[in-house]
N, C-alpha and C positions, 0 to 999 in steps of 0.2 A: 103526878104523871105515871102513866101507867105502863108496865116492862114494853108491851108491843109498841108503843108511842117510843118510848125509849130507843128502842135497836131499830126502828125507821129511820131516825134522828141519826143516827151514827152511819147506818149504809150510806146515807147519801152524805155526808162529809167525807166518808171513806172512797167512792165513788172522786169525786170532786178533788181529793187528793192527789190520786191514781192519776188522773185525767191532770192536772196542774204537772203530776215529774214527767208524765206523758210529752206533753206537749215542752217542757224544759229539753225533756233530753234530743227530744227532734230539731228543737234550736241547737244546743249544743253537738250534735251529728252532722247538722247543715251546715256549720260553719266549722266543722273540724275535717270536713269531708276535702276539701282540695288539697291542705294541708297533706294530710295523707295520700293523696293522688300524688304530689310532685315527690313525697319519699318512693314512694312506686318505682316510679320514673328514675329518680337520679340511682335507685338500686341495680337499674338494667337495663342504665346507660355506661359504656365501657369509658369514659369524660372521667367520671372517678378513679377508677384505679387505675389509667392511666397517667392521671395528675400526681396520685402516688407514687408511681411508678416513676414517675421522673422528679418527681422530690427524692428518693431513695436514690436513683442516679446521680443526682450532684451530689448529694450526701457521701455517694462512693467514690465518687469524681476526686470529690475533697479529700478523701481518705486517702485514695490513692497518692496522690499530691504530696499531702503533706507528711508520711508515711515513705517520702524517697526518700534514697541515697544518692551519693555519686558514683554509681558504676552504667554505664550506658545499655540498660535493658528496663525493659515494661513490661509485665507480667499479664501475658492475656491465656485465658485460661490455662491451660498448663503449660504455656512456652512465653519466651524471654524474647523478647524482641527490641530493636534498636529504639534509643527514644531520641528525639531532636532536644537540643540545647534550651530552647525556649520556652520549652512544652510546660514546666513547672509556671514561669512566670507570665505566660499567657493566660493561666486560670487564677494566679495570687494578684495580678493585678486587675481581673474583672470578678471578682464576689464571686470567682465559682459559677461562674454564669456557663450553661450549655449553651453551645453555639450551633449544633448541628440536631436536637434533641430537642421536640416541641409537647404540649400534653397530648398531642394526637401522634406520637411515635418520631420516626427521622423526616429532617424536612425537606421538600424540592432539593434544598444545594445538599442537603449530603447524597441525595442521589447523582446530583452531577457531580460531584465529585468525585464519585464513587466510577463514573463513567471516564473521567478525565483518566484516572488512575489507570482503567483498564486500557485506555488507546493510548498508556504514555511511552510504547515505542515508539509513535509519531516524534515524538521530541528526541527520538534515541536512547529511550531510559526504556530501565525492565521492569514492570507493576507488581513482581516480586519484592524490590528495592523500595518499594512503599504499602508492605505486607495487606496486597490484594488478597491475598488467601483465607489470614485470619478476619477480614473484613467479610468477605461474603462467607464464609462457616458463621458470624454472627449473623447474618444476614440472613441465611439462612432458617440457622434457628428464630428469629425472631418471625419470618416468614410462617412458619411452622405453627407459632404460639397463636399468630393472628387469622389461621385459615381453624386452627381450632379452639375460637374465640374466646382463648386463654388474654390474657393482660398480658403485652412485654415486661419479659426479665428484668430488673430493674440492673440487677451483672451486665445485660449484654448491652444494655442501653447506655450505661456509663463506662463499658468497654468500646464499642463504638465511637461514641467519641471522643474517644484518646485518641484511638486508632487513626478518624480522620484529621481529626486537629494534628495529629504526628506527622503524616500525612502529608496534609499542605506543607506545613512549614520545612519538612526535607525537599517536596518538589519545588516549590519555590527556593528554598535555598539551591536546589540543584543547576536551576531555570536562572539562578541571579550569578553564582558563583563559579557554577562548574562544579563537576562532583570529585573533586583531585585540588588539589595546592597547587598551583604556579612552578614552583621552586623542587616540587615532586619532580616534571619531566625537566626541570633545568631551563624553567622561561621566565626570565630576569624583566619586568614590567617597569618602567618608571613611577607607575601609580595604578595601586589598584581599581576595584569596580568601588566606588560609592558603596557605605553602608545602606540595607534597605531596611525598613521598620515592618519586615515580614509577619511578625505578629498584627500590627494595626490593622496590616493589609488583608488577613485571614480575617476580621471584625465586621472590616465594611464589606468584603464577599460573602460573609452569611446574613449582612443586615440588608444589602442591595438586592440579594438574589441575584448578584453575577461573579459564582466565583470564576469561572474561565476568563471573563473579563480581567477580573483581578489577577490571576497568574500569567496573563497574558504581557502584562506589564513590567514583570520581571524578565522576560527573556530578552534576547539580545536583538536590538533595532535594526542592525544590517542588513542591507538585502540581500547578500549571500547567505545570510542563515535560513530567509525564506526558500531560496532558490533551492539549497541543500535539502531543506526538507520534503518539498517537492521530488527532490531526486532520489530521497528516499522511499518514497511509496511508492514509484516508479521500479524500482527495483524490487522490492518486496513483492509487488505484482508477479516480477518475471518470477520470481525465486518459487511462487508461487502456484506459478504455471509450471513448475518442472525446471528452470534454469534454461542451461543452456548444455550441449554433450560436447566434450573432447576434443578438441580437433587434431587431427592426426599430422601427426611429425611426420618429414619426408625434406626430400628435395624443395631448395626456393622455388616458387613459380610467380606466373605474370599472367599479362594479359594474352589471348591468344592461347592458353593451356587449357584440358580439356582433360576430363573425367570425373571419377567421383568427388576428389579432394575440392574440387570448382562447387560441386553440392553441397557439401560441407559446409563448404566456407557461405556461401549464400546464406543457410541455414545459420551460420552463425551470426553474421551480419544482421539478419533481420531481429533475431533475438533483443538486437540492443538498439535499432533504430536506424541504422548506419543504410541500411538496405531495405524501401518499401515493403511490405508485407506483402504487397501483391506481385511484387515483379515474381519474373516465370521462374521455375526450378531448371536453367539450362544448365549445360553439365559444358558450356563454353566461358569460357573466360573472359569477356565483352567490355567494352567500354565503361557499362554501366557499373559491373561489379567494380573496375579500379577506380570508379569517382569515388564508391562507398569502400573500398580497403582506404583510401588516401582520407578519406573522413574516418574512419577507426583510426588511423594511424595519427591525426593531428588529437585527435580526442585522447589520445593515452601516451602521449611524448614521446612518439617516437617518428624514425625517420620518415620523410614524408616522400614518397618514391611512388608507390601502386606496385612494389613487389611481394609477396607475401613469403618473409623469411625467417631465419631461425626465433628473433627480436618479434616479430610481428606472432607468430605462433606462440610463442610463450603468453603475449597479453592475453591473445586469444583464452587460451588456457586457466586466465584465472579464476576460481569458480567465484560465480554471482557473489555467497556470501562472506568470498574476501572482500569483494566491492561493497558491499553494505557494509561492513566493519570499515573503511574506507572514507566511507561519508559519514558514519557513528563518530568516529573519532574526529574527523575536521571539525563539524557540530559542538564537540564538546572543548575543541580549543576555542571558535570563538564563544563558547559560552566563559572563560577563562580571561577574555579581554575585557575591560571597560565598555560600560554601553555607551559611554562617547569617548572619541580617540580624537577628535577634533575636529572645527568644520574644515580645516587643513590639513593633510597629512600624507606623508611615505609608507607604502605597503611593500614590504619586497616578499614575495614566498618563495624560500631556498628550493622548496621543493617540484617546483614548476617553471624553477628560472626565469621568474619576470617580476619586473616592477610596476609597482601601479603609484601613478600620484595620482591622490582623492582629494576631490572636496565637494561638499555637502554632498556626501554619502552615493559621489558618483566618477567617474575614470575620466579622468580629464589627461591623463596623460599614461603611456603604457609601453613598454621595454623590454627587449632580451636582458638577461644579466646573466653571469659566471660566478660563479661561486666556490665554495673550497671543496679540496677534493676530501675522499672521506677522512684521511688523514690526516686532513688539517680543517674539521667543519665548521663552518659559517657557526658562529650561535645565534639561540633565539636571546632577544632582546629590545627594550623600546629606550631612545633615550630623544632626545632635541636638538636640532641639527642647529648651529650656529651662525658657519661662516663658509665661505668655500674658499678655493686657494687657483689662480689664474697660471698657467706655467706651473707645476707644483716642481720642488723640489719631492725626492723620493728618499724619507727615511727609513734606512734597510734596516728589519727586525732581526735582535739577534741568532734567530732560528735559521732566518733565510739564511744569515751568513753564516753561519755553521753547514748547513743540508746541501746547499745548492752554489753560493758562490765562492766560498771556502776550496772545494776541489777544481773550481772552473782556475782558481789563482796560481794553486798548485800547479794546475797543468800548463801556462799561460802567464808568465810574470807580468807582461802589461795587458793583462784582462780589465785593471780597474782604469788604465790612461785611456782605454781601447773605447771602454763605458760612460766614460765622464764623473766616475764617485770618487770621491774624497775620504779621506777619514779626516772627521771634524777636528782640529784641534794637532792636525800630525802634517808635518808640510813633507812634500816627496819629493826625492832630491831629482834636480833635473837630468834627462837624459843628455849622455854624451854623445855629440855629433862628431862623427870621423872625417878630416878634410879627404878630399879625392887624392891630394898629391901624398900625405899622411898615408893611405892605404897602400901606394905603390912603394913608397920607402921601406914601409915594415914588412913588405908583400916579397922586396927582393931580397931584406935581409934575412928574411925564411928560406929563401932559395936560398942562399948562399950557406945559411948553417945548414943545411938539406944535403950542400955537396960535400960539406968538411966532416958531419958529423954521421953522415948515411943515414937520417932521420927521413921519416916516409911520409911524417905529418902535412898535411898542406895548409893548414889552417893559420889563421892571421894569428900572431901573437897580441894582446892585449896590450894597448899602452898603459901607464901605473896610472892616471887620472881615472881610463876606462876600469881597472880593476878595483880602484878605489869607489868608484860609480858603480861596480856592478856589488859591490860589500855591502853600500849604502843602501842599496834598494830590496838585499837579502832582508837586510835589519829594518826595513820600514815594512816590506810583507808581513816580516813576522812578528810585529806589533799591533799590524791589523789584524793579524789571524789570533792575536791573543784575546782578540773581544774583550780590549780596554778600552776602544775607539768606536763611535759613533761612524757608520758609514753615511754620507747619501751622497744621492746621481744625480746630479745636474736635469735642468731643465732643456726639456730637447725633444727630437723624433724618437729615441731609443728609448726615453724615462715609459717604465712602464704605468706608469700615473696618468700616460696623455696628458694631455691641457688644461682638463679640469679634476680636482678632487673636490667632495664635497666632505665637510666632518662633524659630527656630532661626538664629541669625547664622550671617551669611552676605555672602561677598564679593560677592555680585550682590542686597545688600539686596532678597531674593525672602521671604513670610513668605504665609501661609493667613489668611484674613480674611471675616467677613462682609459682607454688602454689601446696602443698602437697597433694591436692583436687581434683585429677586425674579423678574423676566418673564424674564430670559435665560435661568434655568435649564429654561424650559418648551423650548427650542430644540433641535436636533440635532445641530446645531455651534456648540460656545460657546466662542470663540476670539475674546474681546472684549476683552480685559485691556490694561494695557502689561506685562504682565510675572509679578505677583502671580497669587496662586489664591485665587479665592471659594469659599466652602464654601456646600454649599445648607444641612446643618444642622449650624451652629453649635454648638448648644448640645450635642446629641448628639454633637459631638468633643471640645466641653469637660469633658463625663463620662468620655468614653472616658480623655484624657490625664491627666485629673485621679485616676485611679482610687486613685493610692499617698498624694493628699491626702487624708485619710479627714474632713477636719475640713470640705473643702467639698464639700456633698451637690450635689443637683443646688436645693433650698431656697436655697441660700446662695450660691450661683452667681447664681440669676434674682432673687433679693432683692439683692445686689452692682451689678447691673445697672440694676433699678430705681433707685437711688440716684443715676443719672447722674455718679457720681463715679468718675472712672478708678484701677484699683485693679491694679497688677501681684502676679502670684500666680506665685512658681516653685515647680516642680516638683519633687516630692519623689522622682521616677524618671524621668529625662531619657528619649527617644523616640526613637529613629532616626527620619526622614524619608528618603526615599527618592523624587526625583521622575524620573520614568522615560516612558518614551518606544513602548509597543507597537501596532504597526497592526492585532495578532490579538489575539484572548483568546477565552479557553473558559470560558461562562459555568456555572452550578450544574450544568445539563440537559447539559451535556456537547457544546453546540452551538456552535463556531468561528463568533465573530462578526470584522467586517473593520471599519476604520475607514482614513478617508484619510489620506495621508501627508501634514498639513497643513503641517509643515516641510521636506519633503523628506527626511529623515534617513535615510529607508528606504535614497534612492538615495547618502547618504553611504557607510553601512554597508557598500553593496554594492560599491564602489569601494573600499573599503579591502579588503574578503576578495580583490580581484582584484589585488590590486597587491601585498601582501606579508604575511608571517605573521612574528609576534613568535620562533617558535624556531629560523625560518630568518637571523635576524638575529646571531643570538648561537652561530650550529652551528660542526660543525668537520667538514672532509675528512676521508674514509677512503679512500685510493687502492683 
């Protein structure tokens, strides 16, 4: 074979070779080509570092967790903030699970939550109290990173969710408990609220997508809590509009008065409802203004007349957001009670002087009452009424007999015959009766030693029985007044008990009672008592309680009565009582009426919400 034969022979196997990787590597590029397309794709798709991004987040999640102490702060970016009690073991017992944190960033419910937070003066709480601020500063930033289509922080993502998961579980505890202890303002409760499984509850509001559903469940069922709230955007509105101006001090006036003070008052009337918005601006004193001052005046406890006087000025006067802190603070006593008090139950509010007997959740029965004056005040307290007492005997507290009928004795040696009381256990010697012919005998023997001895006195001399009777009676006063002896008053017109007591024992021997003292209830502040509560109708709460006796009608009751013989009758379905303390309420018409803070409590209540909160006491750090 010859060279040119040769390297023909080679070009075309060399040719054919070429062609053979040719055609390999075009298979191999054909079916490598998607492959690399979807690395493309998942390189600038933001799905990846996102998914990182919240893998780094629980990771910090965890860190943080597990990395606490017990001192009550959480470390968000450079500040310390409160952390709830439960915060730790809401993430130890789900694997670290984000709850509000998805690979596509924060999900629907942390935005509503995030919204709850911000409207929760609605509820009477401050969006401060559940660190609104450091939440949108993350929000913010993350806001930031996503408009310049940086990846979120994997910091701020797993600070976020502390933040909200902290979040619920303080409003929710706020919403179930009250943000104050009971025994803070001195309200002695027979049983508390039910434990609530607040964490569980935060699990299925981010797996439902309903957390407002879910914290809705915790707050208090009443329908005065709805009503209050209501009366609180209502007022917020005004406060918002500019309130209300001054009204000027002066002279009482009426109807029929006439100048600018008449303008005034119009203006101020309409501010809160009392008076049309549209009625005219006269500067006359008319009918119409004193229907709407006598609607002011029933709305804020006081005398109900149509005069406008020193009392009626002063309400006038008080600015709108003492009235919001008003309805804040009632708000947050019943968030303080039990969300069931019973489908039976006694309401008395010291503060509005009336009784309400409820059931299922409605006034089936409703009352003046008297209450104690501030010196001797009513307390808050719940206990279970037992038995009532027909004809009561009246067992007088040592106080009383000290304060009040101690000097009446002094003054008045048969004050106690005069009254019908006894001291239990001490028999009082009987009074000595003088015969008629007895007085004339000793009457001329006075004369007679009047002429012998020039004595000026005219007075009867004593016989030794009477002197020895009147020694006897020295020394049984003043065994009563040694408050060794048990007093009490007879059953009668004078027992200030009336006819009926009702009693739920109790460590501050407090009990509900009629009382022969019928004028007080006609008043507007009836804060007359030492302590107890007068019913204005008796007998209509002796039906009420009596209801499960079927054997006593309301017949058998007032024929019981009539018999003046004292007759204890227990109850065949014991009563919650419940004596309670609000300076707001919302009456049937859906009108927020105000009463004075006759005890102060208001200004208790509000010293404690500033001073400390029951789940900052008991929390735990999260670095």
């Amino acid at each position: 074979m010859d060279m040119n034969r040769l390297i023909e022979i080679l070009d075309v196997k060399s040719r054919l070779f070429i062609s053979m990787v040719l055609v390999v590597s075009l298979i191999v590029v054909s079916c490598a080509a998607p492959k690399q397309e979807n690395l493309i794709n998942d390189a600038q798709s933001p799905t990846q570092p996102l998914q990182s991004s919240t893998q780094s987040a629980s990771t910090l999640t965890r860190q943080k967790i597990q990395t606490s102490t017990y001192v009550p702060s959480i470390q968000i970016q450079t500040k310390s903030i409160k952390a709830d009690k439960g915060l730790p073991k809401l993430y130890e017992e789900n694997g670290y699970s984000l709850f509000w944190i998805t690979p596509n960033g924060p999900s629907p419910e942390a935005y509503e939550m995030v919204e709850i937070i911000r409207n929760s003066d609605n509820e009477a709480f401050t969006p401060q109290d559940y660190n609104i601020e450091e939440i949108e500063s993350t929000l913010t930033r993350m806001d930031n990173d996503n408009k310049s289509g940086n990846s979120y922080n994997a910091e701020d993502l797993a600070e976020l969710e502390l933040l909200l998961s902290n979040a619920f579980l303080s409003y929710g505890h706020d919403l179930h408990y009250g943000r104050v202890r009971a025994e803070q303002i001195n309200l002695e409760l027979l049983s508390g609220e039910k434990p609530a499984n607040i964490t569980q509850i935060l699990i299925q509001a981010t797996s439902t997508g309903d957390v407002e559903g879910a914290l809705n469940t915790l707050m208090p069922k009443y329908p005065m809590y709805g009503k209050l709230k209501v009366s609180l955007k209502e007022y917020k509105e005004i406060a918002s509009n500019g309130g209300w101006q001054p009204f000027p001090y002066g002279e009482k006036f009426q109807r029929g008065a006439r100048g600018n003070r008449v303008v005034a008052l119009r203006e101020r009337l309409k501010a809160t409802g009392e008076l049309d918005s549209a009625a005219p601006d006269s500067k006359v004193f008319d009918e119409t203004l004193e229907i709407a001052v006598k609607k002011y005046q029933e709305r804020n406890g006081l005398y109900v007349d149509g005069v406008v006087g020193k009392s009626t000025i002063e309400a006038l006067n008080v600015p709108v957001q003492e009235r919001i802190s008003q309805i804040e603070l009632t708000m947050e006593r019943w968030r303080l009670l039990p969300q069931y008090m019973g489908s039976k139950y006694i309401l008395v509010n010291i503060a509005n002087y009336h009784l309400y007997g409820v059931e299922n959740n409605h006034d089936a029965l409703t009352m003046r009452i008297v209450v104690g004056k501030p010196e001797w005040n009513t307390p808050m307290f719940s206990e279970e009424m037992t038995h009532i007492v027909l004809n009561p005997y009246w067992n007088i507290p040592p106080s009383i007999l000290k304060d009040d009928i101690a000097p009446r004795i002094r003054q008045d040696s048969q004050y106690l015959s005069k009254k019908g009381i006894d001291a239990v256990g001490l028999k009082a010697p009987a009074k000595i009766v003088v015969e008629k012919s007895e007085e004339v005998e000793v009457a001329e023997n006075v004369e007679a030693a009047s002429e012998t001895e020039g004595s000026e006195s005219g007075e009867r001399q004593l016989s030794e029985a009477e002197i020895q009777n009147k020694k006897a009676q020295e020394e049984y006063i003043a065994k009563v007044l040694s408050g060794n002896y048990r007093l009490r008053q007879n059953p009668g017109p004078g027992n200030p008990l009336g006819q009926i007591k009702f009693l739920f024992p109790n460590k501050h021997s407090i009990y509900l009672h009629d009382t022969p003292n019928r004028g007080f209830f006609k008043r507007a502040q009836r804060n007359f008592s030492h302590g107890c509560i007068r019913v204005e109708k008796p007998l209509d709460l002796a039906e009420f309680v009596l209801a499960a006796n079927a054997e006593w009608t309301p017949n058998k009751i007032q024929s019981s009565i009539n018999s003046r013989k004292t007759k204890t009758v227990r109850l065949n379905q014991t009563i919650p009582v419940y004596i309670l303390y609000f300076t707001s309420w919302v009456d049937d018409q859906g009108n927020v009426n105000f009463h004075k803070d006759i005890y102060g409590l208001d200004q208790t209540l509000l010293n404690a919400l500033r001073t400390t909160r029951p789940n900052v006491d008991m929390a735990t750090t999260i670095q």
